[in-house]
C-alpha positions as CSV (number, residue, x, y, z in Angstrom):
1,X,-17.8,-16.1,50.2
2,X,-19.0,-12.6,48.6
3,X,-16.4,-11.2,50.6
4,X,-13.8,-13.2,49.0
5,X,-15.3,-12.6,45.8
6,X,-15.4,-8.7,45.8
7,X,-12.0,-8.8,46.8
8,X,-10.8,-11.1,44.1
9,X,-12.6,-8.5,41.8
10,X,-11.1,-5.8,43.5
11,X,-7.5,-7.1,42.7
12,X,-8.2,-8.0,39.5
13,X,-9.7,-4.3,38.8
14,X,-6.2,-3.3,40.6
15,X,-4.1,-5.8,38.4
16,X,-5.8,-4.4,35.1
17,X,-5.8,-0.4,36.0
18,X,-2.0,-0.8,36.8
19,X,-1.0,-2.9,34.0
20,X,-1.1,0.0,31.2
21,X,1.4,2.0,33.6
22,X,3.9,-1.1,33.0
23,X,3.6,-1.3,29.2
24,X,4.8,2.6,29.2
25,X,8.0,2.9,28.4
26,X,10.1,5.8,29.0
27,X,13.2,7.5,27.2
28,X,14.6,10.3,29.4
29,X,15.2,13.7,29.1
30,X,18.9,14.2,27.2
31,X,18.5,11.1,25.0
32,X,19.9,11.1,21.9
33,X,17.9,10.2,18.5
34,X,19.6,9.6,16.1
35,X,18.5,10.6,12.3
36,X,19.2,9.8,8.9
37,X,18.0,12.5,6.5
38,X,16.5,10.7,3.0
39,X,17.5,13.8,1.3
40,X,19.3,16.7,-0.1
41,X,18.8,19.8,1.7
42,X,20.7,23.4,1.4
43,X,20.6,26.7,2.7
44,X,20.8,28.1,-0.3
45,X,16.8,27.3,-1.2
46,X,15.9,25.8,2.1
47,X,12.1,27.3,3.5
48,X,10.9,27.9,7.0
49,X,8.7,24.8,8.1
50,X,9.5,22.5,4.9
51,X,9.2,19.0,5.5
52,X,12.9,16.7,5.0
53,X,12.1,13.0,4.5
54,X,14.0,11.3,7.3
55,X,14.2,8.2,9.9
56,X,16.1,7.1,12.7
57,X,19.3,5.9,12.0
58,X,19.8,3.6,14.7
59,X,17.9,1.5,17.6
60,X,17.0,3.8,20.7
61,X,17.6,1.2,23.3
62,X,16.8,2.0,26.6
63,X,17.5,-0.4,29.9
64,X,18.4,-3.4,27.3
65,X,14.4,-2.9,25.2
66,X,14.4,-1.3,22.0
67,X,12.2,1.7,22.4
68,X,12.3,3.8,19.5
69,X,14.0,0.8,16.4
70,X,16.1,2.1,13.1
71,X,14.2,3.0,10.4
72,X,11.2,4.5,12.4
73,X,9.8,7.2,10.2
74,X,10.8,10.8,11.7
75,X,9.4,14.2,11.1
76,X,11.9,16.6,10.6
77,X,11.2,20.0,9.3
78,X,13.7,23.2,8.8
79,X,14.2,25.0,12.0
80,X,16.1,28.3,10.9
81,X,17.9,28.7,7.3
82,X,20.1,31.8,6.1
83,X,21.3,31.8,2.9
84,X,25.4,32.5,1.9
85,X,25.1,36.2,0.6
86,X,23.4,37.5,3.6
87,X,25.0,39.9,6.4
88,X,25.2,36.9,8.4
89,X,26.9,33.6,8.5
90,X,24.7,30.9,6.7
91,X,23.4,28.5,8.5
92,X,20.6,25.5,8.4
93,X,19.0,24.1,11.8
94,X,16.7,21.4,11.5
95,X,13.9,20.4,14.3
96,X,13.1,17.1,15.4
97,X,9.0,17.2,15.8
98,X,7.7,13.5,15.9
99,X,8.9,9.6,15.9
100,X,6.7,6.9,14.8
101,X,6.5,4.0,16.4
102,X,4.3,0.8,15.6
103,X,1.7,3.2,13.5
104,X,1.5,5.9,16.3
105,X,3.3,9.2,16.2
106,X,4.8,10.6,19.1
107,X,5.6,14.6,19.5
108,X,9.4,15.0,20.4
109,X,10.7,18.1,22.3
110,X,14.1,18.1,21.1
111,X,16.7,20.4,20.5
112,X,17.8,21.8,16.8
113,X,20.4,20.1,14.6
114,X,22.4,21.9,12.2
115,X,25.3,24.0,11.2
116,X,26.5,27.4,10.9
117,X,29.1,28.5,8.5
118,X,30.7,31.6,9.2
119,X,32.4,33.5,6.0
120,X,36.2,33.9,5.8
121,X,37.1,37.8,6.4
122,X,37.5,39.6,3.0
123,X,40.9,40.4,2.3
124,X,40.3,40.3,-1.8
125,X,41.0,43.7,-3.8
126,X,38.3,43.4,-6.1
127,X,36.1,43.0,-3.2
128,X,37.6,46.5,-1.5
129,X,37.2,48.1,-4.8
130,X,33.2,47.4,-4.6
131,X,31.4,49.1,-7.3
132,X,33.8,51.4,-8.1
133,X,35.5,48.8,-10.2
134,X,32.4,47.7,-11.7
135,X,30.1,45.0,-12.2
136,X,33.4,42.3,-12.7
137,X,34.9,43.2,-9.1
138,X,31.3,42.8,-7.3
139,X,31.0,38.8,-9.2
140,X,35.1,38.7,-8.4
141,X,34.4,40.0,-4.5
142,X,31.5,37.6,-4.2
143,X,33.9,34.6,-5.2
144,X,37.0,35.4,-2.7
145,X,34.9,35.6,0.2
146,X,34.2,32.2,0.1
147,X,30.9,32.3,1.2
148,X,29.3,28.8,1.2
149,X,25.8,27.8,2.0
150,X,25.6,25.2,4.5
151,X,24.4,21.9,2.7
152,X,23.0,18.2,4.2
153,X,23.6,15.3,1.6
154,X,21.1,12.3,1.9
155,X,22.5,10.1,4.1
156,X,24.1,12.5,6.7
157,X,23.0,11.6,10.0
158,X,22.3,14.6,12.7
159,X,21.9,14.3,16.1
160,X,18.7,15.5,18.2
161,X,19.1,15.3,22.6
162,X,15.2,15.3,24.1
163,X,14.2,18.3,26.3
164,X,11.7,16.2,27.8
165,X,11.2,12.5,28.0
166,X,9.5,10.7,25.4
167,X,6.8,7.7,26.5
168,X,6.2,4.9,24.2
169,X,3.4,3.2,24.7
């Protein structure tokens, strides 16, 4: 009888070590998360590391269960930002760090979302005139180029693929 007893005990210790393994739930490597940014952001006045309010835009569902649901708070911060006006294109890359799910935070390895918008070549006179032609050719040069910052409206939704998988627990 103790024999059958310590190995009851000794499948129920198995049964209850083993369950927690089950209740993980995985999303692999190269999934995409989708996320809707809750605001404005530009380029032009953009800062390394700042915070953009955003949440997942729609249900990441993963053999038929809903891992990761729409509207799951998501923290995104500014990746890399350049500015129109600069030797280089401008360009705003945004990094996926976190997903919350049920009240607990999970770190995301993810790769950036963004854009880069290269400048037109500048074929304007006033702009090959420089300052010779005064202060009027350098505002006039500035405009043909057509330099544009790159700019996210609130709203626009930006894709993020995991590096690594993600386990929600």
């Amino acid at each position: 009888m103790r024999k059958l007893s310590a190995a009851l005990n000794l499948l129920i210790l198995i049964i209850l070590s083993v369950a927690p393994l089950y209740a993980q739930k995985v999303v692999p490597v190269r999934t995409a998360i989708m996320v809707r940014l809750n605001q404005n952001i530009s380029s032009k006045n953009a800062t390394q590391n700042e915070k953009v309010k955003a949440a997942v835009a729609q249900d990441v569902v993963i053999h038929g269960k809903i891992l990761i649901p729409r509207g799951s708070p998501a923290a995104v911060y500014v990746a890399e930002t350049v500015p129109s006006g600069q030797p280089t294109p401008s360009k705003l890359y945004l990094r996926l760090d976190a997903v919350t799910v049920g009240g607990r935070a999970y770190p995301v390895s993810a790769y950036y979302a963004g854009a880069t918008r290269k400048s037109p070549k500048k074929h304007s006179e006033a702009t090959a005139a420089g300052g010779a032609a005064g202060a009027g050719a350098g505002i006039a040069g500035a405009a043909a180029t057509g330099k544009e910052d790159v700019s996210f409206v609130s709203a626009t939704v930006l894709r993020f693929r995991l590096k690594s998988g993600l386990t929600i627990h």
